[in-house]
C-alpha positions as CSV (number, residue, x, y, z in Angstrom):
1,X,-35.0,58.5,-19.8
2,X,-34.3,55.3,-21.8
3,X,-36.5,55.7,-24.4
4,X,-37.0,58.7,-26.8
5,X,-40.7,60.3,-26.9
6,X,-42.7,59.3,-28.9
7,X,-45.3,62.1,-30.9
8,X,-47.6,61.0,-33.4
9,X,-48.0,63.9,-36.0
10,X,-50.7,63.9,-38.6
11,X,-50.1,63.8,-42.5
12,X,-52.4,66.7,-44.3
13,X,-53.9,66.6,-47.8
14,X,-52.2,70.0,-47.7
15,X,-48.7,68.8,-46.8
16,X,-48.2,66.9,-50.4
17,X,-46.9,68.4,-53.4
18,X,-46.9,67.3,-57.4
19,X,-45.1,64.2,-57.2
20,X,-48.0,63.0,-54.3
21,X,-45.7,62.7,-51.3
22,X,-45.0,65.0,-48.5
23,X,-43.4,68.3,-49.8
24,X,-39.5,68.6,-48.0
25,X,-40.3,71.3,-46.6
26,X,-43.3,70.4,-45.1
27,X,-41.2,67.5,-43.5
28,X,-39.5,70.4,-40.9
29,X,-43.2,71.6,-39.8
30,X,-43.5,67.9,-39.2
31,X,-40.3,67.6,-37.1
32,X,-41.6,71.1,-35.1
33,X,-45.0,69.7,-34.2
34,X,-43.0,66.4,-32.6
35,X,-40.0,69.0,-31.4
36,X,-43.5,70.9,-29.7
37,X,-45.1,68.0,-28.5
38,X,-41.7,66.8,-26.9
39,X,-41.3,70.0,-25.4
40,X,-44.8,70.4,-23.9
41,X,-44.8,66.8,-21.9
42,X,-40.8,66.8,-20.9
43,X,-40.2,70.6,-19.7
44,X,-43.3,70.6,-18.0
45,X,-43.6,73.3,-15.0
46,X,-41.2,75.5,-17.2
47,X,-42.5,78.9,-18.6
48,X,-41.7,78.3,-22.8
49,X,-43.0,82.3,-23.4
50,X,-40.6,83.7,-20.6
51,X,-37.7,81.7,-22.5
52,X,-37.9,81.0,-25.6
53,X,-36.0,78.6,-27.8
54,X,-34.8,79.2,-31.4
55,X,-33.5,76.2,-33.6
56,X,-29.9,77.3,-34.9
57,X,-29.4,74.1,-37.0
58,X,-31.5,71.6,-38.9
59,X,-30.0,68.5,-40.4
60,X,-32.7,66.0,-42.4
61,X,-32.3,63.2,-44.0
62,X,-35.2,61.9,-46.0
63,X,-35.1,58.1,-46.1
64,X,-37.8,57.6,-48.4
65,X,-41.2,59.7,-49.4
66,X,-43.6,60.2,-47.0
67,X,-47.1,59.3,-48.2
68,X,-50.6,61.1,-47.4
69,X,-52.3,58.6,-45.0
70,X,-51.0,57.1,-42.0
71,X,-49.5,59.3,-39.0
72,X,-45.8,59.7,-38.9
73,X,-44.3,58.5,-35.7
74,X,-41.5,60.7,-34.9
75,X,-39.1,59.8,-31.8
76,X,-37.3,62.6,-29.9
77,X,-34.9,62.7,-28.0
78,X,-31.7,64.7,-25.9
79,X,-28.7,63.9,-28.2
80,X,-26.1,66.6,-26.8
81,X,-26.7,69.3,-23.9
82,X,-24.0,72.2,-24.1
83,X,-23.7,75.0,-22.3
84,X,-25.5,77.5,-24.8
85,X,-27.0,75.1,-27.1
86,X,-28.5,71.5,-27.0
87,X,-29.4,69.0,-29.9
88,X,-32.8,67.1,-30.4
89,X,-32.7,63.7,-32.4
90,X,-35.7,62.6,-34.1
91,X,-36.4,59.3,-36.0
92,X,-39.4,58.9,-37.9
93,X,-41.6,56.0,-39.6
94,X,-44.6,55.4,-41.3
95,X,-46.3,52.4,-41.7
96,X,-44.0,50.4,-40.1
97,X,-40.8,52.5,-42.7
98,X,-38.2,54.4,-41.3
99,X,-38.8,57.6,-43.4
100,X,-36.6,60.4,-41.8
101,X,-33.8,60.9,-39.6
102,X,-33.2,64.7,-38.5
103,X,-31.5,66.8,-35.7
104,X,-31.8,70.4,-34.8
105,X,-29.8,72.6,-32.7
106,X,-31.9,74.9,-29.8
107,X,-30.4,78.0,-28.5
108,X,-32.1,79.4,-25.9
109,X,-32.5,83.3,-26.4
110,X,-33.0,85.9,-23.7
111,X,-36.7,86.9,-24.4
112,X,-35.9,91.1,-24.5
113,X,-32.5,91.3,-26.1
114,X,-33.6,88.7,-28.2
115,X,-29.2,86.9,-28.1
116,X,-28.4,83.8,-26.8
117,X,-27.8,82.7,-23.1
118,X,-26.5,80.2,-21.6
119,X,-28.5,77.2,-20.2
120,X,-29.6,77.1,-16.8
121,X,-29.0,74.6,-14.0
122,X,-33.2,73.8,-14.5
123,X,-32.8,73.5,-18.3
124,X,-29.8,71.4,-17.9
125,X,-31.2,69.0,-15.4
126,X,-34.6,69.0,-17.4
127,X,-32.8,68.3,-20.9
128,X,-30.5,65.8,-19.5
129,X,-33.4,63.3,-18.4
130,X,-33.9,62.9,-22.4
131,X,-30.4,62.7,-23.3
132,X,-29.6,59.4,-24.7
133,X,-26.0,60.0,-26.6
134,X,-26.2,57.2,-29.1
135,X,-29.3,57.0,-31.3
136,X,-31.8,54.4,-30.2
137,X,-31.6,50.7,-31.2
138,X,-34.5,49.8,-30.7
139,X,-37.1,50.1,-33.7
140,X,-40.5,50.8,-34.2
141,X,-41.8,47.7,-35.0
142,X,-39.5,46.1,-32.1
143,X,-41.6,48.5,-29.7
144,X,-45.1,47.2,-31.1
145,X,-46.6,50.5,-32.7
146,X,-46.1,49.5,-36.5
């Protein structure tokens, strides 16, 4: 792929806290609805409950609040595929704003033993159809969705 994925996750009254923005925390279960969205349209054909995926790693940076109202578009992507591990990317905007940009590092885990394994040659060619190694230039608004 060229282009990251694009998810369009919902802001809830629920997700704000004292100060009337989006509650950091709340941010990551933003990030995992995209991260599960992107998973459910790119791996498709791929049983998720025989392997499961754990995130080792999250990195967030929180470029300005995010508000109760409009969706956040969050952008995902393939940023690194090792041979245990691979990174997700994730730029997200609202209302036309960048408002977060965040990675996460997926292990994949051996559903009985519960430790990691190593990625397949299906996982690896799957992942690597989203890998784009340098963050995305273009923006939001330059795509016409702001």
């Amino acid at each position: 792929m060229t282009e990251p994925f694009r998810a369009r996750v919902g802001v809830r009254w629920s997700d704000q806290d004292l100060n009337g923005h989006v509650n950091n925390a709340r941010v990551a279960t933003l990030l995992e609805e995209a991260r599960m969205a992107w998973r459910t349209h790119a791996l498709t054909g791929y049983d998720h409950a025989a392997s499961p995926t754990v995130v080792a790693a999250l990195q967030l940076s929180f470029l300005r609040p995010i508000e109760f109202g409009p969706d956040v578009e969050i952008d995902v992507w393939v940023g690194r595929v090792g041979s245990k591990s691979y990174t997700l990317r994730y730029s997200g905007v609202q209302a036309g704003l960048p408002v977060l940009d965040a990675s996460t590092v997926m292990v994949p885990v051996h559903p009985v033993r519960g430790e990691s394994r190593p990625l397949d040659a299906e996982e690896r060619t799957s992942l690597a159809r989203w890998l784009i190694a340098a963050a995305p230039q273009q923006t939001h608004q330059q795509k016409g969705t702001a």
